[in-house]
N, CA, C and O atoms as a DFTB+ gen file, in Angstrom:
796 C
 N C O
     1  1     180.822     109.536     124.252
     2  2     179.526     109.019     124.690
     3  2     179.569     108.580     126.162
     4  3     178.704     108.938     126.962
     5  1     180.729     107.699     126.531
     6  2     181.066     107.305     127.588
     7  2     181.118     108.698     128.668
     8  3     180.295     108.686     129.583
     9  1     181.825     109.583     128.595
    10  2     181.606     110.952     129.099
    11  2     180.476     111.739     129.850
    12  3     180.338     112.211     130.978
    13  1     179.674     111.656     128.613
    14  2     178.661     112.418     128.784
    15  2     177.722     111.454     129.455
    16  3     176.733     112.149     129.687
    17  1     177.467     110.173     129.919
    18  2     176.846     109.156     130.780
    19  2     177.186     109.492     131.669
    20  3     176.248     109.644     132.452
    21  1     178.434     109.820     132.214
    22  2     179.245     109.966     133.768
    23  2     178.817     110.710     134.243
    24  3     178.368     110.745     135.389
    25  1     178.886     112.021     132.921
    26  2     178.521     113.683     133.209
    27  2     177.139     113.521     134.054
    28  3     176.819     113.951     135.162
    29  1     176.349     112.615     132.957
    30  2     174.620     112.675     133.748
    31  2     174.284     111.924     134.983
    32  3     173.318     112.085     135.729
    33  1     175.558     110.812     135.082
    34  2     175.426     110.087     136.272
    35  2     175.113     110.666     137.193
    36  3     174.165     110.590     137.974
    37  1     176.281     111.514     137.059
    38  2     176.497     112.494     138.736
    39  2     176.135     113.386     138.767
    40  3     176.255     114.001     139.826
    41  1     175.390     114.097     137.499
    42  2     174.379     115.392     137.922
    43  2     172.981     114.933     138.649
    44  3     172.426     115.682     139.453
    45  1     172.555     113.891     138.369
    46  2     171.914     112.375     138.765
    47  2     171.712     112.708     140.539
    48  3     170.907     113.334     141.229
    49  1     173.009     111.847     140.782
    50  2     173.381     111.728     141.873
    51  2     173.628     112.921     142.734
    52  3     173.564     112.645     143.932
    53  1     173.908     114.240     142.450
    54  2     174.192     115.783     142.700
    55  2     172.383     115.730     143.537
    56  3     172.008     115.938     144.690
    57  1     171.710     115.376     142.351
    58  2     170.044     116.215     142.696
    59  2     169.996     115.184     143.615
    60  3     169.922     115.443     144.816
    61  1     170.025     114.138     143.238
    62  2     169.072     113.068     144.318
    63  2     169.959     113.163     146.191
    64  3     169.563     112.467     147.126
    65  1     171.251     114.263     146.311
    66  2     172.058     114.141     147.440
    67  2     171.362     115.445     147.875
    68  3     170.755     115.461     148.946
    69  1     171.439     116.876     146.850
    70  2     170.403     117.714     147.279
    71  2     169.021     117.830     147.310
    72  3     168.447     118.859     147.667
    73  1     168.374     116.651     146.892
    74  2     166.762     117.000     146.720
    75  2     166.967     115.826     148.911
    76  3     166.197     116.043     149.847
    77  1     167.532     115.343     148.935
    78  2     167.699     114.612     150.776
    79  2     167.627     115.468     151.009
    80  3     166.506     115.753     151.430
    81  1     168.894     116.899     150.965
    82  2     169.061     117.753     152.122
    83  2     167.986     118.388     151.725
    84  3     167.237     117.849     152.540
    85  1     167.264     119.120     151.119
    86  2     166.607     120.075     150.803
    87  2     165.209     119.355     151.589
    88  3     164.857     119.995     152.580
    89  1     164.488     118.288     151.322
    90  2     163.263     117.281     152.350
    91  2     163.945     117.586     153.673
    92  3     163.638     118.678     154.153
    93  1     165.061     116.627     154.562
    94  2     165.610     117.046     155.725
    95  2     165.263     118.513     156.051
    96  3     164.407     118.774     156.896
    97  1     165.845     119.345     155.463
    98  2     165.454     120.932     156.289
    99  2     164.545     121.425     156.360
   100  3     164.157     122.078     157.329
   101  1     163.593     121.106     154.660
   102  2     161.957     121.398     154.853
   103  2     161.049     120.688     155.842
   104  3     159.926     121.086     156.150
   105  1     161.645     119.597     156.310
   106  2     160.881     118.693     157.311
   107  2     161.000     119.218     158.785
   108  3     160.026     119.312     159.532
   109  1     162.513     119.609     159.193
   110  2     162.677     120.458     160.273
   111  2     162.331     121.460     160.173
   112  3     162.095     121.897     161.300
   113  1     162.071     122.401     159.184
   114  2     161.217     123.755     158.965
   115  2     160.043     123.416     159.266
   116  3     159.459     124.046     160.148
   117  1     159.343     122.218     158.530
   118  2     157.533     122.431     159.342
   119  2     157.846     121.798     160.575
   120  3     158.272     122.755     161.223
   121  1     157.898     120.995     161.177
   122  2     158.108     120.894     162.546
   123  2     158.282     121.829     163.371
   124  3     157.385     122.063     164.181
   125  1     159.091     122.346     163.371
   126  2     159.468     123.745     164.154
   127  2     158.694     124.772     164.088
   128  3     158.553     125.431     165.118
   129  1     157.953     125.202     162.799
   130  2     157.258     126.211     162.665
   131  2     155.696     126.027     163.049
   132  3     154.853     126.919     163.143
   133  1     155.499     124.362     163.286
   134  2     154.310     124.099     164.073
   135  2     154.364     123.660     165.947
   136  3     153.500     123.181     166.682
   137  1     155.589     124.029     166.166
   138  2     155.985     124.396     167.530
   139  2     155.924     126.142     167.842
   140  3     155.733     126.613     168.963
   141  1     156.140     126.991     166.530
   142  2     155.890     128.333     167.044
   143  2     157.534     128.809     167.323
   144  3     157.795     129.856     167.916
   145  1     158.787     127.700     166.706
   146  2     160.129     127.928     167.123
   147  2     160.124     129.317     166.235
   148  3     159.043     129.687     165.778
   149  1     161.363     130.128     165.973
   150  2     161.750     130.731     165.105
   151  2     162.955     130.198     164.218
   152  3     163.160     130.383     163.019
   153  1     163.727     129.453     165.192
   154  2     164.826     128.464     164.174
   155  2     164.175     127.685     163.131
   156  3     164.953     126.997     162.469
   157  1     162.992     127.622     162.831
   158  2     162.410     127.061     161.539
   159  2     162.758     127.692     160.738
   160  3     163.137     126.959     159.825
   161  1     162.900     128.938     160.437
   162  2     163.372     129.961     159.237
   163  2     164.598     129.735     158.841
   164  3     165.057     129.960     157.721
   165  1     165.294     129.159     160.024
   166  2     166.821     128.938     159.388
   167  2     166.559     127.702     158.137
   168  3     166.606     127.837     156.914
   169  1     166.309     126.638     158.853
   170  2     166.327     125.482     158.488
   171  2     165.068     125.866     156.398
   172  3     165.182     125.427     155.254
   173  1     164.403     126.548     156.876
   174  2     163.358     126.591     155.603
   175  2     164.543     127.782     154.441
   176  3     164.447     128.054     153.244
   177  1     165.271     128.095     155.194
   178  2     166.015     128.859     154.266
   179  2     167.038     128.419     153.757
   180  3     167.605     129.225     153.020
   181  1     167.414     127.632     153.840
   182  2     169.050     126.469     153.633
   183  2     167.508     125.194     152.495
   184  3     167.802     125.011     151.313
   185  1     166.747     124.822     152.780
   186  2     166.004     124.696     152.279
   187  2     165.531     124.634     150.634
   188  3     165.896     124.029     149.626
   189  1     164.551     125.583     150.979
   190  2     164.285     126.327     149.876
   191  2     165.404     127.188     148.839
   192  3     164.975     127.772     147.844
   193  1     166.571     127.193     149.119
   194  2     167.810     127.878     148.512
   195  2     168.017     126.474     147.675
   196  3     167.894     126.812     146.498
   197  1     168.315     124.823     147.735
   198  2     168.425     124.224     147.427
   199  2     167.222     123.738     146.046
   200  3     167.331     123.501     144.843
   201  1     166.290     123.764     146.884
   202  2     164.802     123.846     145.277
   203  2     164.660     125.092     144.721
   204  3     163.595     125.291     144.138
   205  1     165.946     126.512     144.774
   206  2     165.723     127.159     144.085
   207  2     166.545     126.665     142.729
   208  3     166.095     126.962     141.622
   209  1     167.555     126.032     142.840
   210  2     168.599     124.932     141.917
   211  2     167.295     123.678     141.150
   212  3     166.915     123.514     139.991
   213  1     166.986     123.100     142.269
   214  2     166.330     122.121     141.559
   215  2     165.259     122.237     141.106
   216  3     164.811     121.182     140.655
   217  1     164.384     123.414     140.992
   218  2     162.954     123.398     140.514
   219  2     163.822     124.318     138.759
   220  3     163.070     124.320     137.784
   221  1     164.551     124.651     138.655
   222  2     165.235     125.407     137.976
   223  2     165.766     124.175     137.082
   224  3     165.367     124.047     135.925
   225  1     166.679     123.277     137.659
   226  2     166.742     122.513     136.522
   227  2     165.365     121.421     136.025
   228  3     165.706     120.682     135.102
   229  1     164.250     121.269     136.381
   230  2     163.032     120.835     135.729
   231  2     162.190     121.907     135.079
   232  3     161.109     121.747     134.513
   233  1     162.688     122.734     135.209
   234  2     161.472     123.460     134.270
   235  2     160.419     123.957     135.187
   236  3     159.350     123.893     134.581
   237  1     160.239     124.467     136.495
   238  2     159.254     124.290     137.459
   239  2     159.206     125.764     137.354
   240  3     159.444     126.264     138.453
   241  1     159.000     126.578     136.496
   242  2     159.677     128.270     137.015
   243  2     158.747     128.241     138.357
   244  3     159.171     128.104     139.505
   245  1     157.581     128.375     138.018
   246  2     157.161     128.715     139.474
   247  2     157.257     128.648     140.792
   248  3     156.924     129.532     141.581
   249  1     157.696     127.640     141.037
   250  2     158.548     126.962     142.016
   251  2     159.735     127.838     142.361
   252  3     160.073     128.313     143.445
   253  1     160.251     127.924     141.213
   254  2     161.405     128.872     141.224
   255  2     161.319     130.005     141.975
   256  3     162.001     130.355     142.938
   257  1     160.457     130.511     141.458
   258  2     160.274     132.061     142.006
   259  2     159.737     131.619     143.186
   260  3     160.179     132.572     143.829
   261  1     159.111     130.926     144.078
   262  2     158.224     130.538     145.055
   263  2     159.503     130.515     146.021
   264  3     160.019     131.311     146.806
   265  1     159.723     129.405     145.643
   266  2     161.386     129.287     147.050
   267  2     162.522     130.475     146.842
   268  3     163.641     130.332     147.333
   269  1     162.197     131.552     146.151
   270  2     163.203     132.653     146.123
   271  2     162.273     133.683     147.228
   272  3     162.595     134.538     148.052
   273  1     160.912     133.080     146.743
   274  2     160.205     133.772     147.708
   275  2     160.111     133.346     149.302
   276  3     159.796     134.146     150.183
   277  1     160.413     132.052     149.514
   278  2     160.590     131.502     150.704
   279  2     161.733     132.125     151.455
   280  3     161.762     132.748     152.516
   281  1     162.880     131.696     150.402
   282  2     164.147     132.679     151.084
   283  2     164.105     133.887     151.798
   284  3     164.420     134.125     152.964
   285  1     163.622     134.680     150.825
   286  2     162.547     135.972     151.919
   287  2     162.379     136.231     152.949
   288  3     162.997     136.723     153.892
   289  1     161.184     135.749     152.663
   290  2     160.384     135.044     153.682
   291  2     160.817     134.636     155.058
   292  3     160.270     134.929     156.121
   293  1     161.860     133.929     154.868
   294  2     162.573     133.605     155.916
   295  2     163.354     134.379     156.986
   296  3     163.606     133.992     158.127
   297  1     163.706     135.594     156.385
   298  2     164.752     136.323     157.209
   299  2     163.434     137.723     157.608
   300  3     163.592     138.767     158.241
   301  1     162.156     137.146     156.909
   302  2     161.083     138.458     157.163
   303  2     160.688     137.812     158.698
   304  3     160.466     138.555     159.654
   305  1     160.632     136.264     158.797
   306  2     159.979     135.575     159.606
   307  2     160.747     135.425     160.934
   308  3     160.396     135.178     162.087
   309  1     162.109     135.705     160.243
   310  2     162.855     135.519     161.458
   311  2     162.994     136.990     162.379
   312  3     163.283     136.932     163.574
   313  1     162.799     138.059     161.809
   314  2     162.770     138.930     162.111
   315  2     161.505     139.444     163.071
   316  3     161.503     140.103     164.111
   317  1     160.780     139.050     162.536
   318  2     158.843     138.768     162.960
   319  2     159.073     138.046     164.646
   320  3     158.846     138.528     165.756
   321  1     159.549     136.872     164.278
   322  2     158.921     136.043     165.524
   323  2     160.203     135.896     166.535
   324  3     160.290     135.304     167.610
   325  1     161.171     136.656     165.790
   326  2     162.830     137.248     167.247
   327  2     161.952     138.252     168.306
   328  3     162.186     138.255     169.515
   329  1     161.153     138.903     167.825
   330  2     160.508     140.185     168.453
   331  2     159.863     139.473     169.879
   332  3     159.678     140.232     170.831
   333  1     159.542     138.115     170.021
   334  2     158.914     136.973     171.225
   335  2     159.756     136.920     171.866
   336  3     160.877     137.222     171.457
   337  1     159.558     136.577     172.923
   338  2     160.237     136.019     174.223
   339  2     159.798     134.285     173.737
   340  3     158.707     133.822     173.406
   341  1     161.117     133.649     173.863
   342  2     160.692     132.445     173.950
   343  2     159.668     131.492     174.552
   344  3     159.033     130.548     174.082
   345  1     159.731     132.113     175.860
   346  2     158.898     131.499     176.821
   347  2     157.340     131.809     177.147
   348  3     156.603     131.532     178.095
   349  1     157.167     132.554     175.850
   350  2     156.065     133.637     175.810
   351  2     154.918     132.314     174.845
   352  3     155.459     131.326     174.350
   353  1     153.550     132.502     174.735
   354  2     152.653     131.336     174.087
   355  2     152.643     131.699     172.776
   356  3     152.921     132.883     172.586
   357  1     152.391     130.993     171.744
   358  2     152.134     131.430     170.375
   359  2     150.704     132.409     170.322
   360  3     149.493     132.191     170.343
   361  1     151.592     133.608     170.242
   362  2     150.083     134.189     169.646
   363  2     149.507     133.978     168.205
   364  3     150.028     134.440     167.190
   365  1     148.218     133.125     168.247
   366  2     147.738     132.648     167.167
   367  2     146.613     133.912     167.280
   368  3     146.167     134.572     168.219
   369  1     146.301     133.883     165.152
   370  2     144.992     134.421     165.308
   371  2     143.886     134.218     164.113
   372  3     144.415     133.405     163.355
   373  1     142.916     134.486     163.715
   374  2     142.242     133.950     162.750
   375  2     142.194     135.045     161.901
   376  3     142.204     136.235     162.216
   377  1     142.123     134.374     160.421
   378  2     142.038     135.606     159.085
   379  2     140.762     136.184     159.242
   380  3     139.936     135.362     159.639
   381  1     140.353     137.248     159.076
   382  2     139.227     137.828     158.958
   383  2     138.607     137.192     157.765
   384  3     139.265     136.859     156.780
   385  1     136.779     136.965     157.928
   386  2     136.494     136.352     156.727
   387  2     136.695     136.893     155.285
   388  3     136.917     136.311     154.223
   389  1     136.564     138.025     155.561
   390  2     136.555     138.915     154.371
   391  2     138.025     138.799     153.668
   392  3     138.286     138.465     152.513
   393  1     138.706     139.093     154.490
   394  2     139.988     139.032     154.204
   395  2     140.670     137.718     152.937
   396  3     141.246     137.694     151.849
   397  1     140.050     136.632     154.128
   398  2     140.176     135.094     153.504
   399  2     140.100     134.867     152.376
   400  3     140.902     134.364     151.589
   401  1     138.603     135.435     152.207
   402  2     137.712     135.073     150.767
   403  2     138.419     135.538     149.243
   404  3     138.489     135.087     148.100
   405  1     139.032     137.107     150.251
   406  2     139.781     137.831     149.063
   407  2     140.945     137.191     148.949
   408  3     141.371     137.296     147.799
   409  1     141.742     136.485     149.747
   410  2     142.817     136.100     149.092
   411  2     142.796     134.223     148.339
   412  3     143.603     133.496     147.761
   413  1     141.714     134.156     148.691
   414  2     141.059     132.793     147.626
   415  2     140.809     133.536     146.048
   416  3     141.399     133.207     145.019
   417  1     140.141     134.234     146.135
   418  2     139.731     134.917     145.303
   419  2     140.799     135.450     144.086
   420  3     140.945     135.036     142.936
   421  1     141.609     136.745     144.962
   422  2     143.217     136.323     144.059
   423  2     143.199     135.406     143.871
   424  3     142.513     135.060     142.909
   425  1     143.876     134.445     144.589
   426  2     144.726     133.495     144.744
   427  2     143.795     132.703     143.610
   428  3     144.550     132.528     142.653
   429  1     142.655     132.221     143.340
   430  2     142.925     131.876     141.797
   431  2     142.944     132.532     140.598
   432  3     143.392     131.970     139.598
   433  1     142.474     133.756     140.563
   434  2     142.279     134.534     139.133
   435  2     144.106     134.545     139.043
   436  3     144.801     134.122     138.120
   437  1     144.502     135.119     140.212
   438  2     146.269     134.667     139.919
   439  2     146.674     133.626     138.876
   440  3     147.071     133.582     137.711
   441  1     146.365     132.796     139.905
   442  2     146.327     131.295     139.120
   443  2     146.194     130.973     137.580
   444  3     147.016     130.391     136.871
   445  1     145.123     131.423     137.276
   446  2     144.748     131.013     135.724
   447  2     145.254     131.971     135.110
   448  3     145.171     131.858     133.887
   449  1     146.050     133.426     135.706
   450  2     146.745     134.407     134.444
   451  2     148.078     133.421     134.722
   452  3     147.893     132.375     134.101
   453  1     148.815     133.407     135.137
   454  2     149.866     133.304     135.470
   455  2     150.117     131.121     135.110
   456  3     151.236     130.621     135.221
   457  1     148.910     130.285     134.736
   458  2     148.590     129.448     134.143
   459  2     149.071     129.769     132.564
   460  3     150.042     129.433     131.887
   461  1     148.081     130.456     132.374
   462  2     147.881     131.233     130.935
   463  2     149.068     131.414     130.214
   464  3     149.443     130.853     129.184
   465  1     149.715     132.448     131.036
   466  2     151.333     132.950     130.609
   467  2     151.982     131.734     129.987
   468  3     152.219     131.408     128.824
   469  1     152.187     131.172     131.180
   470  2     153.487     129.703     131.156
   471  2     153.001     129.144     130.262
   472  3     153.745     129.275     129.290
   473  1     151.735     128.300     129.912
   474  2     151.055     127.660     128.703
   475  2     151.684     128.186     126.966
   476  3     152.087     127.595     125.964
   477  1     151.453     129.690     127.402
   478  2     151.679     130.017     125.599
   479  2     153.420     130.620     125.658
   480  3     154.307     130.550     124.808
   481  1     153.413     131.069     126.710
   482  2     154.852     131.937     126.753
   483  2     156.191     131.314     127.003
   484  3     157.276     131.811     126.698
   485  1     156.008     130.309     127.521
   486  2     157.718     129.798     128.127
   487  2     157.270     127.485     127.566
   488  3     156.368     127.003     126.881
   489  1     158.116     127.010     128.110
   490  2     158.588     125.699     128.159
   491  2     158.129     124.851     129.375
   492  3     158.461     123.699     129.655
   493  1     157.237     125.741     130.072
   494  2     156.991     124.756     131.896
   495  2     156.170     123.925     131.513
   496  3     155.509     123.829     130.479
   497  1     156.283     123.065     132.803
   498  2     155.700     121.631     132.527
   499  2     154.473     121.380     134.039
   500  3     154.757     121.448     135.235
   501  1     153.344     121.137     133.504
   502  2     152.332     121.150     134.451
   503  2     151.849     122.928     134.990
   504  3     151.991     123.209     136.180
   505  1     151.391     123.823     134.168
   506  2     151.982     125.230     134.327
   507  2     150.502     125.851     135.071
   508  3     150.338     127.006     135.465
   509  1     149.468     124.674     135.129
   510  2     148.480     125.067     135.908
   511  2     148.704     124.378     137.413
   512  3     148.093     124.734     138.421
   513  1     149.398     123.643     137.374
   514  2     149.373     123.158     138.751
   515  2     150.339     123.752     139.378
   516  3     150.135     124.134     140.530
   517  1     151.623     123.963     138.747
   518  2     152.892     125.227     139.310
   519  2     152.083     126.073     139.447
   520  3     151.670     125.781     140.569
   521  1     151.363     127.181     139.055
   522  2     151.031     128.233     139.235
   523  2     149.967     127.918     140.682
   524  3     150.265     128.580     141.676
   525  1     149.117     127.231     140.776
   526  2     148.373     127.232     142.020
   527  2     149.323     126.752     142.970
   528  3     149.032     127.131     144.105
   529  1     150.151     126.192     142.924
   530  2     150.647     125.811     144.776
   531  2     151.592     126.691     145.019
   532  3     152.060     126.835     146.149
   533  1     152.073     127.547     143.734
   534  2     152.901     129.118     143.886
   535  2     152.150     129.869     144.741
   536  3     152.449     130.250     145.873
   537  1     151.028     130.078     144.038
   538  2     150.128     131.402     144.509
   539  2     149.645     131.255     145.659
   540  3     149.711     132.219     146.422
   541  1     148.943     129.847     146.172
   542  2     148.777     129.560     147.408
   543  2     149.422     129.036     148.404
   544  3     149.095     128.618     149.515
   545  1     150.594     129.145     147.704
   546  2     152.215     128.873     149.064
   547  2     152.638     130.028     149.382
   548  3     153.219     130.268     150.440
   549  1     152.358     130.952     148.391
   550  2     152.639     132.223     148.822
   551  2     152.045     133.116     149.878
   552  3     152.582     133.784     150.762
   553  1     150.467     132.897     149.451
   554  2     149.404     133.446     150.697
   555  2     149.659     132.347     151.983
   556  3     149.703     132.819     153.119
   557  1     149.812     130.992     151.802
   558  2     149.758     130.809     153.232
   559  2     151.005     131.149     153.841
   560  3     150.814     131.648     154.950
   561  1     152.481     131.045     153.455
   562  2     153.487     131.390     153.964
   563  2     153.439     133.456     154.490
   564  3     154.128     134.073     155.304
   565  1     152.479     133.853     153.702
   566  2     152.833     135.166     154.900
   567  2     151.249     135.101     155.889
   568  3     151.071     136.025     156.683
   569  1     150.400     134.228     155.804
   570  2     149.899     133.666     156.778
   571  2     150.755     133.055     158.420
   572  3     150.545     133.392     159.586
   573  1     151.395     132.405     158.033
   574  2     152.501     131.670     158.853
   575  2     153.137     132.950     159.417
   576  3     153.031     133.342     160.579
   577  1     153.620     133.373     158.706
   578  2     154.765     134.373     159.811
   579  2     153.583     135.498     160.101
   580  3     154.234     136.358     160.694
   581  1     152.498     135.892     160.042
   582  2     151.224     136.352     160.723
   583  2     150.578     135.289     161.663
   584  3     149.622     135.596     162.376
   585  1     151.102     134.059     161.656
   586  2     150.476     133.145     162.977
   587  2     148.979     133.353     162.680
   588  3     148.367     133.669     163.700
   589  1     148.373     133.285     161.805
   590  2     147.402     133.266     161.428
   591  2     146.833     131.507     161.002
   592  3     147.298     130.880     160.051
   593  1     145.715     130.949     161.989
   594  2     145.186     129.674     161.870
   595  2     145.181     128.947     160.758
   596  3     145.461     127.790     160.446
   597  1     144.730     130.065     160.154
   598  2     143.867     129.330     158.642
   599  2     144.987     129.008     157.597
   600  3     144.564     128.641     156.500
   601  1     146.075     129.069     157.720
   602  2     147.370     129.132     157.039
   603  2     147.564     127.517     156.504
   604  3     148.032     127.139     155.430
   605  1     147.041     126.711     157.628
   606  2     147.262     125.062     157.916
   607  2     146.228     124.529     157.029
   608  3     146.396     123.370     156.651
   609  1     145.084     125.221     156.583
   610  2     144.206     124.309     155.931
   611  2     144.660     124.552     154.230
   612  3     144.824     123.652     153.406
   613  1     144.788     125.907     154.018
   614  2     145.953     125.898     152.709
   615  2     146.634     125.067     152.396
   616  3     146.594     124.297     151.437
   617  1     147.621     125.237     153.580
   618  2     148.609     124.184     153.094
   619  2     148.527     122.440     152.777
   620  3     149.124     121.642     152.055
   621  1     147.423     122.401     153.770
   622  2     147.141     120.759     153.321
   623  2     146.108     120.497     152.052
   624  3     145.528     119.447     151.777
   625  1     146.050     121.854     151.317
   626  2     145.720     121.328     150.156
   627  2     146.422     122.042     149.197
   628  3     145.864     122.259     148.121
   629  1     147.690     122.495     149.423
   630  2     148.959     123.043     148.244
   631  2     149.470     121.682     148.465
   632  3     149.136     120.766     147.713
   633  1     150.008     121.560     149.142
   634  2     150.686     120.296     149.644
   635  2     150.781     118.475     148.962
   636  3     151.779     117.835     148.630
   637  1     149.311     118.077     148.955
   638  2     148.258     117.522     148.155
   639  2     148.266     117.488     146.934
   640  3     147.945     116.465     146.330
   641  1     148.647     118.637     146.304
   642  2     148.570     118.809     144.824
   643  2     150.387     118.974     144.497
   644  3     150.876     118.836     143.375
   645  1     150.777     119.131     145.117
   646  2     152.267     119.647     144.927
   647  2     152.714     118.012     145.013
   648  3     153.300     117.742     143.964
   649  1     152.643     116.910     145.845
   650  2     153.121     116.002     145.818
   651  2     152.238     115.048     144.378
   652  3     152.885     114.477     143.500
   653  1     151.274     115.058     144.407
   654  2     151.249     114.359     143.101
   655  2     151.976     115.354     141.907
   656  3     151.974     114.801     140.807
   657  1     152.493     116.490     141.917
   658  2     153.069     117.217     140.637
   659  2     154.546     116.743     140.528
   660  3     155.115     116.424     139.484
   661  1     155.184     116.752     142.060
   662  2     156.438     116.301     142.127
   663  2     156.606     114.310     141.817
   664  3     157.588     113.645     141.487
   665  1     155.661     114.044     142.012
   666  2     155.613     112.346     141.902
   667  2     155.380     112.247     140.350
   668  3     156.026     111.374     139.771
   669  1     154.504     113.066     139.578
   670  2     154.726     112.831     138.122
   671  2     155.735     112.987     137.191
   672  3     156.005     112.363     136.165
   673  1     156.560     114.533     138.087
   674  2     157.737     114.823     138.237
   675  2     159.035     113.580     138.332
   676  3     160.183     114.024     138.321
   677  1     158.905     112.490     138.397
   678  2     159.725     111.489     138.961
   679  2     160.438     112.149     140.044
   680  3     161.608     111.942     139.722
   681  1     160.464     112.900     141.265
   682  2     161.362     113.579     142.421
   683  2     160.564     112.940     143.547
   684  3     159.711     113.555     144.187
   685  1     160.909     111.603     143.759
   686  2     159.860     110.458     144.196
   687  2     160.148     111.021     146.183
   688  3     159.308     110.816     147.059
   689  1     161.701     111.806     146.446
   690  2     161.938     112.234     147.501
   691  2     160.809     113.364     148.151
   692  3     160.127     113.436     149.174
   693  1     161.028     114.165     146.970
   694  2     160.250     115.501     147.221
   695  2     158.799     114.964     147.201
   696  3     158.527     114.853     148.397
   697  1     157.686     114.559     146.458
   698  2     156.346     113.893     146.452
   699  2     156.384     113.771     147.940
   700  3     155.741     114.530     148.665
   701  1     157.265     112.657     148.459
   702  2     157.030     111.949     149.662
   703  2     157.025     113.155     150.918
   704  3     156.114     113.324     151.728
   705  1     158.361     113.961     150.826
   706  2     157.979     114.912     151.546
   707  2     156.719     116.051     151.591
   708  3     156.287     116.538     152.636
   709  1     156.225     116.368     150.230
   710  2     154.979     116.783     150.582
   711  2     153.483     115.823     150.767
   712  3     152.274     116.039     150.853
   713  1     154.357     114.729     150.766
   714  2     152.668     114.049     151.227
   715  2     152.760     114.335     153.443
   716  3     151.888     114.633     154.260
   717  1     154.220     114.044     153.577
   718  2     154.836     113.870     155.055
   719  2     153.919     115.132     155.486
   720  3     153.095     115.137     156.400
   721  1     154.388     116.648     154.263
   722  2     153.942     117.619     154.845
   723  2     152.634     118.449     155.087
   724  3     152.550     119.571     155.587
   725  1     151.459     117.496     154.536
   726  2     150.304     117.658     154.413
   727  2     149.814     116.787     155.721
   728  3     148.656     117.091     156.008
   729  1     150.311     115.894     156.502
   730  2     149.724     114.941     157.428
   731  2     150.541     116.126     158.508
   732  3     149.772     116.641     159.320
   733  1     151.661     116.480     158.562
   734  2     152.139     118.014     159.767
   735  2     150.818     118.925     159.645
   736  3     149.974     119.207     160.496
   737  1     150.905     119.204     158.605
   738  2     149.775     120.713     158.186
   739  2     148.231     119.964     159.384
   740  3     147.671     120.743     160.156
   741  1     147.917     118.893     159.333
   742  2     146.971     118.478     159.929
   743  2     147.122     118.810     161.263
   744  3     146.373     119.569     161.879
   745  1     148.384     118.071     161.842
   746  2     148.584     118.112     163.327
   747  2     148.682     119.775     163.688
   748  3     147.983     120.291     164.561
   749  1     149.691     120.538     162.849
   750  2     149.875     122.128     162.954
   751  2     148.459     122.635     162.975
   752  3     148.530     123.633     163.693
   753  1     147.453     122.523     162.659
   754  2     146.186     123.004     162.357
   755  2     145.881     122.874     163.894
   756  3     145.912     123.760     164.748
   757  1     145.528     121.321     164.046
   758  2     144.605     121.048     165.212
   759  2     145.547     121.757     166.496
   760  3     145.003     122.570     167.243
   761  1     147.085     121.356     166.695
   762  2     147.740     122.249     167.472
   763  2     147.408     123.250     167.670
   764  3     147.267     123.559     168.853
   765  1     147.085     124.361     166.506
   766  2     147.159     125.844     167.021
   767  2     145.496     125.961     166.715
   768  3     145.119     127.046     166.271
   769  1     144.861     125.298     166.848
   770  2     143.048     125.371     166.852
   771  2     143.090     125.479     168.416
   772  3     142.558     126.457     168.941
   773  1     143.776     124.398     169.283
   774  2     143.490     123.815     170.612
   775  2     144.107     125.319     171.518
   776  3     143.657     125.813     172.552
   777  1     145.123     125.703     170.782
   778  2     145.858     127.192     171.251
   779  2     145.163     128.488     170.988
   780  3     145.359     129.515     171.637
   781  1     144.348     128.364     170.001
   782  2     143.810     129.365     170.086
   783  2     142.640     129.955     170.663
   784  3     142.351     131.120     170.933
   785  1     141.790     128.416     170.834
   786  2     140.828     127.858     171.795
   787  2     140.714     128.089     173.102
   788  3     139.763     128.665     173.630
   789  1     142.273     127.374     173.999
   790  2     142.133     127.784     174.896
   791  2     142.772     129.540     175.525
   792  3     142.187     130.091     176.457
   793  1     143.833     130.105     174.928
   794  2     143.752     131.100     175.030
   795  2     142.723     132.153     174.317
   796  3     142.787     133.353     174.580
């Protein structure tokens, strides 16, 4: 009995040392990626490799697959925005409306199949709210490495919903970092509004 307390102590202590690093790099990932750096991809990929472990041991599949999708993502992004000259301005640009609408549009009928599934098919927990900040972390993240504006108002409302999921979650680290990362998504917005404005 004594054992198996220790065992959980420090699997305990394991998450709560990787759910730090995993906030730390996601925090230097939005920062950076609302500077227009490309070293954000590093940092979001060391990252998201870490909540591919921890959304895995809660039951989060979606999540799961989301930061496998980040991982991606990352070496797509890094590849994307190496192609710049550093010293060169962020080329920002806006989604076409049409475009937009349609990926709202997916982006919930997604939602409620892929709701649906998890509900009758598997063990997840909160399987409508995993499924929307999947589907719409997904569209805004290849928004992002398209430098596309509208990417920032997504996110401050995946973000929003993702931290009260992780706070019900008891992952009182992670909550906090997506509340941190919904008040960035603000500044990243108005940043590349004022950039796109004046260029």
């Amino acid at each position: 009995m004594q054992d198996t307390f220790v065992r959980m102590l420090s699997e305990v202590q394991l998450l709560n040392w990787l759910e730090i690093t995993a906030v730390l790099t996601a925090l230097i990932y939005v920062f950076l990626a609302s500077k227009g750096n490309k070293w954000c991809f590093v940092f979001g990929l060391i990252s998201s490799a870490i909540y591919v472990y921890i959304t895995l041991k809660f039951n989060l599949y979606f999540d799961v697959i989301i930061n496998i999708y980040y991982v991606a993502m990352s070496y797509f992004g890094w590849i994307s925005w190496s192609n710049e000259k550093d010293n060169e301005p962020i080329q920002i640009s806006h989604v076409p409306k049409k475009q937009l609408q349609s990926f709202i549009l997916i982006g919930f009928l997604v939602t409620l199949i892929l709701a649906f599934l998890a509900e009758y098919l598997t063990d997840a927990e909160l399987a409508c709210f995993d499924a929307f900040t999947t589907t719409f972390a997904i569209i805004a993240t290849y928004m992002v490495v398209k430098k596309q504006l509208e990417n920032w108002l997504i996110w401050i409302i995946v973000d929003l919903v993702a931290s009260g999921m992780y706070f019900y979650k008891e992952l009182y680290f992670t909550s906090l970092l997506f509340l941190i990362y919904t008040i960035i998504a603000v500044f990243g917005y108005v940043k590349w509004k004022r950039i796109i404005t004046l260029g």
